[in-house]
N, C-alpha and C positions, 0 to 999 in steps of 0.2 A: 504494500500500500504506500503510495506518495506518501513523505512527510510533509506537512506544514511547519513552516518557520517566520517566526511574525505574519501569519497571515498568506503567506506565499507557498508554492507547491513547489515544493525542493523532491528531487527524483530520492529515491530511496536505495541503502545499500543493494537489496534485490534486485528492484530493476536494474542499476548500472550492472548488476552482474549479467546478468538475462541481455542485456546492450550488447555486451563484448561478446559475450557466450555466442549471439547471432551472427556479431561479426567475423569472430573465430571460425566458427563453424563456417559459413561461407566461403573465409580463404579455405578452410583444409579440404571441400572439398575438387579443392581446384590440384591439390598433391603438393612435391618436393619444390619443383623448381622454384613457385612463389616461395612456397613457405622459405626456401632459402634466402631469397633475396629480400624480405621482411625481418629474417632475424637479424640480416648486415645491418640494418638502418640505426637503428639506436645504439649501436655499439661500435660506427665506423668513428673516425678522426674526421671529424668537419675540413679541416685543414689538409686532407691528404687528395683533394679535386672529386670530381663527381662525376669519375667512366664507371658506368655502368650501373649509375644509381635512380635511371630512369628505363630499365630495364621492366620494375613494377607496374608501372602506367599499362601493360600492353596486357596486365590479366586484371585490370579494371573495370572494363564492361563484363567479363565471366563473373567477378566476384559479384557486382550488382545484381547481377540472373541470380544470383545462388541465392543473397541476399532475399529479393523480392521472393524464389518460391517458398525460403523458409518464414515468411510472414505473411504468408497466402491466407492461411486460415485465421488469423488474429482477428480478433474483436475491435471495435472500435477504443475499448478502454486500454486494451494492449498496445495499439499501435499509438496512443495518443501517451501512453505511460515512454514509449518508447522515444516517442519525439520530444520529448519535455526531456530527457538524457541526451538526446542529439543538439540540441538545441544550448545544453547547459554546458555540453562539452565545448561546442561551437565558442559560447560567450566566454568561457575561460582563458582558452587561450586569443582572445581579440585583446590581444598587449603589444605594445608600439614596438617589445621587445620581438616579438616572433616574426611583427610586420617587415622590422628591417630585414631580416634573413630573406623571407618572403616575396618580398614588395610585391606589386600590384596596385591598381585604384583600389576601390571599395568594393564590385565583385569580385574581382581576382582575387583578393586575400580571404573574399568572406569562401569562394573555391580553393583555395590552397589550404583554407584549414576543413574545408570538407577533405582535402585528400590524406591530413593527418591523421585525423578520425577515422578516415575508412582504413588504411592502414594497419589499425589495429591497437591495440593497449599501451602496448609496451614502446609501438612507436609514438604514439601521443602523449603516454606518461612522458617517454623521453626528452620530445621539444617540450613539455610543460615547465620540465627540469633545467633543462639547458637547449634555448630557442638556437643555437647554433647550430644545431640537430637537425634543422628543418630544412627542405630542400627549395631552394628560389623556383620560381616560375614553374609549378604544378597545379594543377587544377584538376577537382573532382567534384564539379558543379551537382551531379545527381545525388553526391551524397548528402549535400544542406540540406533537403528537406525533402530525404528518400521517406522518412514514416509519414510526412506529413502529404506529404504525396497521394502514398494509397490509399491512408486513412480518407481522401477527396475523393478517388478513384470509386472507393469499397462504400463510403460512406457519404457521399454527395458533399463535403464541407469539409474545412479545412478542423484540427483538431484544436481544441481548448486548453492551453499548457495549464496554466492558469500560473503562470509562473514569476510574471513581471519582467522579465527579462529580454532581450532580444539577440538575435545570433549573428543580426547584420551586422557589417563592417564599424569600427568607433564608437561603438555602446556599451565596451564595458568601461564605466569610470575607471575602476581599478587601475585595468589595462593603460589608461592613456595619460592617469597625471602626471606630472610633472615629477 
């Protein structure tokens, strides 16, 4: 169950796990190859150039297939539990610090942190830890608002986070004071 926190709908340990769990599950069943080139990312040398680290871009439309049929069946409250955790992950890291790495306008970066996310855990946890992690000019536009997508699709209307939050580009204060 969402927790509330002052009034607001904070995703809950579960569901973030149920999040990754989906994501996970989608790369693996794509096999080795990705899963190899996933587990380089968070543990390369930022500093040691970037042959072959766009190699992952090319099983990003499979993982999104895999993605979509494993939330084929969800409910309206599952896929809306699930976009309020994409969404929150999304606002986290919107910090000027991960942007420099990044760059981009305002979708470009609000898509290059859809491409962290899709990714995986361990790559997201990473840039969250050390934004140097991140790889400049990626984009994973389908990932920003894959749940909220189908929950449109399955459910005629976009989902109710209820969350206050927003995943676009320069809306996390945190992210961008000074």
């Amino acid at each position: 169950m969402t927790d509330l926190v002052d009034g607001v709908r904070v995703p809950s340990v579960e569901e973030e796990a149920r999040f990754w769990a989906l994501v996970e599950a989608a790369w693996e069943r794509l096999g080795d190859e990705p899963a190899a080139l996933r587990r380089a990312l968070p543990t390369r040398d930022p500093a040691a150039g970037d042959e072959g680290l766009y190699a992952i871009d090319a099983w990003l439309d499979r993982f999104l297939d895999n993605l979509r049929q494993l939330a084929e069946g969800l409910s309206s409250r599952e896929l809306t539990d699930l976009d309020r955790v994409l969404e929150r992950k999304l606002h986290d890291i919107d910090r000027a610090d991960v942007h420099e790495v990044t760059d981009g306008s305002d979708d470009g970066f609000l898509y290059s942190r859809g491409h962290i996310v899709a990714l995986g855990r361990d790559f997201y946890e990473a840039v969250h830890a050390d934004p140097t992690l991140a790889l400049p000019d990626t984009a994973c536009e389908a990932m920003c608002y894959f749940f909220a997508r189908l929950h449109r699709e399955r459910f005629g209307a976009w989902p109710e986070t209820g969350s206050g939050i927003s995943r676009e580009s320069c809306t996390n204060p945190a992210g961008w004071s000074a």
